[in-house]
C-alpha positions as CSV (number, residue, x, y, z in Angstrom):
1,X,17.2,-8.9,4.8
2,X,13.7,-7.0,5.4
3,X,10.4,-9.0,4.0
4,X,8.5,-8.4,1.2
5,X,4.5,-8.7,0.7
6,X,2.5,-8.2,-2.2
7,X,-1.5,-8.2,-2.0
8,X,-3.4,-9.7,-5.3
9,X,-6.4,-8.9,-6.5
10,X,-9.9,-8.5,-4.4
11,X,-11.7,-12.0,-4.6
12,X,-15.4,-11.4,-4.2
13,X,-16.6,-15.5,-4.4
14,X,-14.2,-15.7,-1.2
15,X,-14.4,-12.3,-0.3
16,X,-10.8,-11.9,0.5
17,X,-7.7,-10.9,-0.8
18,X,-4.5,-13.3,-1.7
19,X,-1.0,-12.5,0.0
20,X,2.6,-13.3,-1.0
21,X,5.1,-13.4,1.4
22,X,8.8,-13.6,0.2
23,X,11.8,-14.7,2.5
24,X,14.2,-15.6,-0.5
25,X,16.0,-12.3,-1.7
26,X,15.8,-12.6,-4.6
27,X,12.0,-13.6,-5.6
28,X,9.7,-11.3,-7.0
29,X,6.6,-11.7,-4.8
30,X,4.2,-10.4,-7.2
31,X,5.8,-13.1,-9.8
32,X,3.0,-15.2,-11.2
33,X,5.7,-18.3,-11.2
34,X,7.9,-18.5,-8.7
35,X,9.8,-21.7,-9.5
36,X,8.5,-23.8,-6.4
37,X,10.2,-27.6,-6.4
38,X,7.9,-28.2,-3.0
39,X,5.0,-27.0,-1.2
40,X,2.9,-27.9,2.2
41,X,-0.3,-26.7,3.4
42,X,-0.5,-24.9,6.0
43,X,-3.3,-22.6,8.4
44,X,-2.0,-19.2,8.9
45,X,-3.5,-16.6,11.5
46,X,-3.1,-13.3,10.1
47,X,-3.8,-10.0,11.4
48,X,-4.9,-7.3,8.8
49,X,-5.0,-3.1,9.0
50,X,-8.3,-1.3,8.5
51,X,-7.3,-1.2,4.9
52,X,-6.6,-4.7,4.0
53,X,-2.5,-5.2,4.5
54,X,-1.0,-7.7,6.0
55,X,0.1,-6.7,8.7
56,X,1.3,-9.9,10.9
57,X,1.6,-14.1,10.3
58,X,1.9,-16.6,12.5
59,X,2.1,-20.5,11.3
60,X,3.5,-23.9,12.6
61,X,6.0,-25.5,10.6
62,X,5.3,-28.6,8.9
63,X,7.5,-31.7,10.8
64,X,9.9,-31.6,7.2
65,X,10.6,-27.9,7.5
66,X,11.6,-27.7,11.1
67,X,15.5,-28.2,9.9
68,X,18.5,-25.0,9.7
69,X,18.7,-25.6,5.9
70,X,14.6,-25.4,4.7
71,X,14.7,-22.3,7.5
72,X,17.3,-20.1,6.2
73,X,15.7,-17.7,4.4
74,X,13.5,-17.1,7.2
75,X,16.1,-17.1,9.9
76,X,17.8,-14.0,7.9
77,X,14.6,-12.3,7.1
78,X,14.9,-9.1,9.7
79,X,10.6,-9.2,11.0
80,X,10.6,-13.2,11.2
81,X,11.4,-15.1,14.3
82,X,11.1,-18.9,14.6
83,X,10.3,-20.1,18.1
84,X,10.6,-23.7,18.4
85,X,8.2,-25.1,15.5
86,X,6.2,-21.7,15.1
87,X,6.9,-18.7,12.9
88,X,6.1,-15.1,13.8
89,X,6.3,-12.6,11.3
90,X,5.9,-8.7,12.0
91,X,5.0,-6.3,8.8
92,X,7.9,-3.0,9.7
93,X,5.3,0.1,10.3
94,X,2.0,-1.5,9.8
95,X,-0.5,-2.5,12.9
96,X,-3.1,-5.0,12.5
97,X,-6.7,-4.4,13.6
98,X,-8.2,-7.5,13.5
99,X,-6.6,-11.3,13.0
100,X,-8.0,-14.2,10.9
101,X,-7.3,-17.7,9.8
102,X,-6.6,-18.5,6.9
103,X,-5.2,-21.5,4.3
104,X,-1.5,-21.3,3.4
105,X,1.1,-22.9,1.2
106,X,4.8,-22.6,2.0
107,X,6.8,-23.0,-0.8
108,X,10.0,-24.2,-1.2
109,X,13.0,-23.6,-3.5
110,X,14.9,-26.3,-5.4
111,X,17.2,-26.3,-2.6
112,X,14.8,-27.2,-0.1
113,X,14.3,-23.9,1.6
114,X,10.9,-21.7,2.8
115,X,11.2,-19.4,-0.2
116,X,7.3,-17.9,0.3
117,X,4.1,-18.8,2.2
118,X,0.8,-17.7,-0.2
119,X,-2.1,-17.2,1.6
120,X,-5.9,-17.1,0.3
C-alpha cells in the first residue's frame, strides 16, 4: 500500500504547517473527521523539502502500540519500516533539506490500529 500525506493550511501564530499522514487504505487524509476511537501524543522528527513537504518521519511508539494488530496498517504501508519501538517513514521522490521536531497525535481506528499520525 504506498502512503499518503496531505499538508493543511499555513499557520502564521505557529508559523508552521499541519500534516496528515494516512496508513489505513481507505482514509481520506485531507478528511476533517476521521473517525478516531483512540489517540496518543507523540514527538515526531520530521524532515521537510525547500518547499514545505513532508518529506520523512520518524517517531517512538507509545508502550500500547508496540503490538502486530495496532501496527498493521503501518507494517503494509510500502515507505514505513518499524524497527523495534521506532517508526521510520520515507516520502517516495521527495528529499528533505532540513529536520524538525514536532508534536504528534497517532490515531487509531475502532479496531485498535495506527490509522494516522497528525502533526502540528
Amino acid at each position: 500500500m504506498s502512503l499518503r500525506v496531505a499538508r493543511g493550511e499555513y499557520n502564521p501564530e505557529n508559523e508552521r504547517f499541519q500534516y496528515y499522514v494516512s496508513f489505513k487504505p481507505t482514509l481520506d487524509p485531507t478528511a476533517n473527521e476521521r473517525g478516531a476511537e483512540a489517540s496518543y501524543r507523540i514527538e515526531v522528527a520530521v524532515s521537510l523539502t525547500e518547499t514545505g513537504e513532508l518529506a520523512d518521519v520518524a517517531f517512538t511508539l507509545p508502550v500500547p502500540c508496540r503490538d502486530k494488530k495496532t501496527l498493521q496498517y503501518v507494517a503494509t504501508t510500502d515507505s514505513a519500516k518499524v524497527v523495534e519501538d521506532r517508526v521510520f517513514v520515507t516520502v517516495p521522490g521527495l528529499s528533505g533539506d532540513s529536520v524538525l521536531e514536532a508534536d504528534g497525535k497517532l490515531e487509531l481506528d475502532g479496531a485498535g490500529k495506527i490509522m494516522g499520525l497528525e502533526i502540528s
